[in-house]
N, C-alpha and C positions, 0 to 999 in steps of 0.2 A: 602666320601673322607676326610672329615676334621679330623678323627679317622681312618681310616687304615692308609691312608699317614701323619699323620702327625710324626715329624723327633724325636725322643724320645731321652735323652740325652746321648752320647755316648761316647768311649776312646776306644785305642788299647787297645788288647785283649797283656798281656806278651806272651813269650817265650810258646812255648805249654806243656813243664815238671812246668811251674810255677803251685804252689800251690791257688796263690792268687787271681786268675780271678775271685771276687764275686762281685755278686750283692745286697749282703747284706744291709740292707738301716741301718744297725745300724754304719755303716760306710758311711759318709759324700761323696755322690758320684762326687762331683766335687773336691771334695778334694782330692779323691783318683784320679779321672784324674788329677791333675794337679801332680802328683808323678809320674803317666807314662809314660808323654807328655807332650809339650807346649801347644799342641792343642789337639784338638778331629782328628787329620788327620796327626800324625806323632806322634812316643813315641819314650824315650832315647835307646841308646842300651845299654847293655848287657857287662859289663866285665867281660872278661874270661870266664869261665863256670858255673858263679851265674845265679842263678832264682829270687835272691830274691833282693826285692826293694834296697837294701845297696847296690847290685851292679851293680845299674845302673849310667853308667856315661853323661857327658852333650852334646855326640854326638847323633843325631839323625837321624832315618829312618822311612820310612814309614809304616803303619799297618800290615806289611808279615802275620800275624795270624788273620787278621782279627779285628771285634769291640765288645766291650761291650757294650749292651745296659742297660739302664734305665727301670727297669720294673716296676715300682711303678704306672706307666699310662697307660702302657698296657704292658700286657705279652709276646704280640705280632702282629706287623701289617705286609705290606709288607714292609717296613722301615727296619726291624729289619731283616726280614729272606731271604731279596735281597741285603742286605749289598746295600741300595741306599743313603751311604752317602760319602761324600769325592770328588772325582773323579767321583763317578758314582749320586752324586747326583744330578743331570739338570736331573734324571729320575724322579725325583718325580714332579715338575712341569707340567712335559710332561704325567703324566701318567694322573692329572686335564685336561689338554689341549686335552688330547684323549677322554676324556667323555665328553667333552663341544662340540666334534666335529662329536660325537655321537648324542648328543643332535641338534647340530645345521642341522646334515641329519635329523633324525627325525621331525624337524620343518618343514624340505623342502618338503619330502615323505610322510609325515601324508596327506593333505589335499586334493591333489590327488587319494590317494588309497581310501579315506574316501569319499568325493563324489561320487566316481565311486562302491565300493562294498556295502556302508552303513554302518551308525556310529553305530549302534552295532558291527557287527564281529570285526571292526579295534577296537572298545574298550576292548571284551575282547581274542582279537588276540593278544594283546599285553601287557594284564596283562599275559597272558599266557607266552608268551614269554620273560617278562621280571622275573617270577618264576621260569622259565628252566634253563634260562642262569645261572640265582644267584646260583642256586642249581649245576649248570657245575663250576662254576666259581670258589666253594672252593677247589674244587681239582685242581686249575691252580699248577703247576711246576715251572714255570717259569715269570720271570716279563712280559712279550713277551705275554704269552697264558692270562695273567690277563687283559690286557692293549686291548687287541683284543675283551674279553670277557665284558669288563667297557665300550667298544664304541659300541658294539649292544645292553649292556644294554641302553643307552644314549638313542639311536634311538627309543627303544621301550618306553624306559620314558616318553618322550615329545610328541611320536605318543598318547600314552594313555592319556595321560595329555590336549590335543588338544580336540581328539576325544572324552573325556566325557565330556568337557565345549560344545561344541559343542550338543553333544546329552541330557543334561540335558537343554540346552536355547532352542532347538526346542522341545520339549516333553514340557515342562513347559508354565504356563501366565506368564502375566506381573511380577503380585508380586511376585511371586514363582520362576521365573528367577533368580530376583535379590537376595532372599536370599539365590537360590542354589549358585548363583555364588558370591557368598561374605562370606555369613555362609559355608553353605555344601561344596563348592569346595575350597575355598582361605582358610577357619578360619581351617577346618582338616586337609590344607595341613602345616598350622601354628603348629598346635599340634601334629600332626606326626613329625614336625623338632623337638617340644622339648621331644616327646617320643623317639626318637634315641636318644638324649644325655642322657638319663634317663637309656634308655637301655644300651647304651655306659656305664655309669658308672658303672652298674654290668656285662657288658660282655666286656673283656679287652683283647680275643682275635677277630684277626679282621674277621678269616672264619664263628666261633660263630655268630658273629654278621649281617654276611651278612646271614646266614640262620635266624634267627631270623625277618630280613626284608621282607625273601622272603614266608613266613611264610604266611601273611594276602593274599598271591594271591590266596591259595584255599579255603578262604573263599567267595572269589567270584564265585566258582562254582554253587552253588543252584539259585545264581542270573540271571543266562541266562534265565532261567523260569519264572520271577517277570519283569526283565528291558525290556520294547519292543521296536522295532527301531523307529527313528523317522517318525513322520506321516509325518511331511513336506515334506522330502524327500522320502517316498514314495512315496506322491502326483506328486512328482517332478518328478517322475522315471513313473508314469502313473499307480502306484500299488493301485488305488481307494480302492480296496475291503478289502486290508490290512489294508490302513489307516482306513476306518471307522473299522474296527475290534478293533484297537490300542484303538480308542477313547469309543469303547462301551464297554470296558472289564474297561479300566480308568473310565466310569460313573459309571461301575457295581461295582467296589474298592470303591468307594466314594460315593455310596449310594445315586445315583443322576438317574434321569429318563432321557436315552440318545433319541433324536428325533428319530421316526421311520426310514424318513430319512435325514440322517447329507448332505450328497452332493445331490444336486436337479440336475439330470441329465440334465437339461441346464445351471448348471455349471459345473457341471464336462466336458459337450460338450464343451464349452467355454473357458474353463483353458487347454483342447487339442487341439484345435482348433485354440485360439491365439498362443501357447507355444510349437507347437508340433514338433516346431525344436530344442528349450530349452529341451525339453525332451529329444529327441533322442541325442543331442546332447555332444561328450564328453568334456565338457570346459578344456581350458588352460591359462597358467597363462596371457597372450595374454588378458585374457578377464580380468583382474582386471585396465588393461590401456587403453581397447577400447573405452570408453567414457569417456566425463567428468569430471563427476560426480566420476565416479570410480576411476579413474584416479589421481585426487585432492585428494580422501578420502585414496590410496594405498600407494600416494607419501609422505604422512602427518603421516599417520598411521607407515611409516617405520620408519622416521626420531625420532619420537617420542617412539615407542617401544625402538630404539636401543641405544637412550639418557636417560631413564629411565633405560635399562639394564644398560647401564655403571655406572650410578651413585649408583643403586640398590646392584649389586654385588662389588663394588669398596668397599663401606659400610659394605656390607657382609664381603668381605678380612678384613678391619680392625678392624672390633670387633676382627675378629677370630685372629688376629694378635696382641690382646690385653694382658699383662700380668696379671695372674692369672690364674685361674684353667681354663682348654681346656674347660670342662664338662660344667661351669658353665656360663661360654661364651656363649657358641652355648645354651645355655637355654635363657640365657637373651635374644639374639639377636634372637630366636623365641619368647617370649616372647611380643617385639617391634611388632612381624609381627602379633601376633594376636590382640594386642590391636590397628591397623591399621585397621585391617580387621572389627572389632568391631564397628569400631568409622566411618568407612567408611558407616557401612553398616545403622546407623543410621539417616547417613543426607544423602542418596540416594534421596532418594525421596522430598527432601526439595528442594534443587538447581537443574538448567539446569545440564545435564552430563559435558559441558564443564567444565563451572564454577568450578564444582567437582575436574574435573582433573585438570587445570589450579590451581585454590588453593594449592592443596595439592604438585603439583610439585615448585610452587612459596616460600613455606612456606618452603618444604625441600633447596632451595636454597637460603635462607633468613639463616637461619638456618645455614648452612656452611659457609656462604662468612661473618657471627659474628666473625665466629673462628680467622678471621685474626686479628681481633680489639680485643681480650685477652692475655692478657700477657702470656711468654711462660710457666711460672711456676704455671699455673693456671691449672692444668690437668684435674683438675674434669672438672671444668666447660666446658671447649673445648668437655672432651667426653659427657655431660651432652647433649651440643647443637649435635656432632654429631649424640647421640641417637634419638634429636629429626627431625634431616632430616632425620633418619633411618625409622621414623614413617612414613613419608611425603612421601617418595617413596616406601614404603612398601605400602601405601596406593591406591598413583598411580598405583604401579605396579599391585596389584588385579582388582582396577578398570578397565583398558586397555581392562581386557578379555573382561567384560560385556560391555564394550561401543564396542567394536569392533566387537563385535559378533549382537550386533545392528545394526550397520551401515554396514556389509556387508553382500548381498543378499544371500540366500538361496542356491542357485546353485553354489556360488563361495567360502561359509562361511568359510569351513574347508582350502579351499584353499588358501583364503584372511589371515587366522589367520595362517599359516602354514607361507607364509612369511614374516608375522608382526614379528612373532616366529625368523624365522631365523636373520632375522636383530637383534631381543633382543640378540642372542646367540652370531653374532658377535660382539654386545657391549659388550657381558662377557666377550670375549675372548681379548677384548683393556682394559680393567677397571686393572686387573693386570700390568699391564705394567703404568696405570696412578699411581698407587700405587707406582710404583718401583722411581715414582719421588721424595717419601718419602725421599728417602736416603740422597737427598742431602738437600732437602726443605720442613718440615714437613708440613706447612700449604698448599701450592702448589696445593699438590691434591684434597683440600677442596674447595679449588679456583676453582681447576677446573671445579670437580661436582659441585659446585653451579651456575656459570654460564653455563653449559647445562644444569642443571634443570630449570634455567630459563628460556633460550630459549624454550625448551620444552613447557614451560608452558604459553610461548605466543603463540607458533604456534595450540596452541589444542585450544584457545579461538575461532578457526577458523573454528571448527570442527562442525556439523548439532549437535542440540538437537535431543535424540533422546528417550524421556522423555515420559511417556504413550504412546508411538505408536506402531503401529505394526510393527513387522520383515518384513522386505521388502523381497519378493520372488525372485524376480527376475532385472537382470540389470536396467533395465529401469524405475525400483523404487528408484534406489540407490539418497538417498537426495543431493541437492548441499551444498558447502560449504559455509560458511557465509561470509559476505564481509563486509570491513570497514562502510558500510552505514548502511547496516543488524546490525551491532553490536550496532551504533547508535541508530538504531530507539528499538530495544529493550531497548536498557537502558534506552530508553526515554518513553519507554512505561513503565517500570517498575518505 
């Protein structure tokens, strides 16, 4: 959306017998708007029966013929060929606001379908789906049929997006967790944002560009036959025979000699026997507040997801809203996210997971709440510090997945992350609007992201280590939360 929809620069279109409706760039194209209009959303009229600029005089009317656009940045988005400017531009806001709300179902619906049928098909049920739609999506007609088609791509995004952190943390150990879900999951999804701007720059119309994106989903076909579902969840469903299958084909891959046998049939009696209503059973989301434990880790887990989205995407909005070239924006501002994702994935293993999170959201709101103490004329510097809370939450926000996918049990995971998810989405969908405080008070919204990134980043000091341990299966593993004394005696032990 930062390339289809963005507003390209535009003026009335003359009289429809004028000669001189170019978009010629060897003519100065603000220049030439401001000869046909005061504005981009009214031109002079017309005396007598001239066509030509000399006869226009200093009354004015509205666009009747329509707009010129700007093509020097793109040849074409929906911007340009739904005329959504003027009067009808509150369409383009609404058309982000439709795929954020795509996204935010998808958070909701991912982790129920995905516990109950298994994280494979919801993974690639929905790369499939979201390759159909794209490929439906460039013959949209109408702003209407686009806007319908951009909110079940959404859904299917963030189901997919969910469901492979998901199947790549239970498939995976320890270490190999952690550098799927920081390298392989967070760092490609870093460098796919700056291959679209990359692609963006030689493809400048926006249909091009959306088949161009939807392009990598058939490269996932051959993979149904390499990725296998997860064992956990198999285990969890009572499909023994599968999971040891998963795991002796994974020994046979890796050149490792797998135990005659992996489940000692008085555990596998055992794990049915304690669980066998966990099994049969369908969970709902009821069960992420039935105890505790859960309870504290859901309530904690929202607050925090949906304080990192806002501050996350707030940050996003204003690079993207930065002057200079669109293309090389959105490269920088992926740029910050992979060198987060980098730098995150280095000191994982060094500090508690809190500590991690809490840092890095501290640092990002250290970070913002400088910008008020520099002068207003100091620009660099002000964006210099916001790039580096851009780090700081780009950071956090990677991490979230992995620590949450930690801390939420086996049977509930996809479901727990599905409405971590949605609270992040409806942080995205407030963070514009803290923006829109710009208008009146440039610093304001820096203020404001930075103290919720601090709040945030005291409330996750609260949050269990969940540091060399194992994935907890089931509720009744789910760690408690740490307490003011718990936090003591660790620092004191440290």
């Amino acid at each position: 959306m930062v390339f289809i929809a963005d507003i390209p620069a535009h003026h009335c279109k003359l009289v429809s017998n004028s000669t001189e409706n170019t978009t010629d760039l060897q003519v100065d194209f603000h220049q030439e708007s401001s000869r046909v209009g005061p504005d981009m959303c009214s031109r002079y009229k017309v005396i007598g029966n001239s066509s030509e600029r000399e006869g226009l005089g200093n009354d004015t009317e509205g666009c009747m013929d329509g707009w010129v656009y700007r093509t020097d940045m793109y040849t074409a988005n929906i911007v340009s060929e739904w005329d959504l400017v003027c009067d009808n531009s509150w369409k383009v806001p609404l058309s982000t606001s439709i795929y954020f709300s795509g996204i935010l179902m998808g958070s909701f619906t991912s982790g129920p379908l995905s516990d109950r049928f298994g994280r494979k098909p919801m993974f690639f049920g929905t790369i499939a789906t979201m390759t159909v739609i794209s490929l439906i999506q460039i013959t949209s007609i109408s702003w209407g049929m686009f806007c319908i088609l951009n909110c079940l791509k959404g859904v299917s995004q963030m189901s997919n997006y969910i469901a492979s952190l998901v199947l790549g943390a239970e498939i995976l150990g320890q270490s190999s967790r952690v550098s799927f879900t920081l390298l392989g999951h967070s760092l490609f999804f870093g460098i796919g944002y700056a291959c679209l701007a990359f692609s963006a720059y030689f493809i400048r119309g926006w249909r091009m560009l959306i088949v161009v994106s939807a392009i990598p989903g058939f490269l996932y076909i051959p993979m149904w036959w390499v990725i296998p579902e997860s064992p956990r969840w198999l285990l969890q469903r009572g499909r023994v025979e599968e999971a040891e299958l998963v795991i002796r084909n994974a020994a046979k891959l890796n050149r490792v000699s797998a135990p005659e046998v992996i489940f000692m049939d008085e555990d596998c009696y055992g794990l049915m026997q304690n669980n066998r209503e966990e099994v049969q059973k369908t969970y709902t989301f009821v069960d992420l507040i039935r105890t505790t434990n859960m309870r504290n880790i859901t309530i904690l887990s929202i607050i925090i997801w949906a304080s990192t989205s806002i501050v996350f995407y707030g940050l996003s909005f204003s690079t993207s809203n930065m002057s200079g070239n669109a293309y090389l924006n959105c490269f920088v501002s992926a740029a910050a996210e992979i060198v987060a994702y980098v730098a995150t994935w280095l000191l994982i293993n060094r500090a508690p997971r809190p500590t991690i999170l809490s840092s890095t959201l501290l640092f990002c709101g250290v970070m913002l709440l400088i910008i008020k103490l520099i002068p207003e004329d100091m620009h660099t510097m002000s964006q210099v510090l916001a790039f580096l809370g851009k780090l700081g939450v780009s950071a956090a926000y990677a991490f979230l997945f992995l620590f949450s996918s930690e801390l939420l049990p086996t049977v509930v995971r996809n479901m727990g992350l599905g409405v971590a998810s949605t609270a992040a989405q409806i942080g995205s969908i407030i963070s514009p609007y803290v923006i829109y405080i710009g208008v009146y008070n440039k610093i304001l919204p820096y203020i404001i992201f930075g103290v919720i990134s601090i709040l945030a980043a005291l409330l996750s000091i609260l949050l269990p280590d969940t540091r060399h341990g194992k994935l907890p299966d089931h509720i009744s593993q789910a760690k408690p939360i740490r307490s003011c004394c718990s936090l003591k005696e660790i620092a004191t032990a440290q």
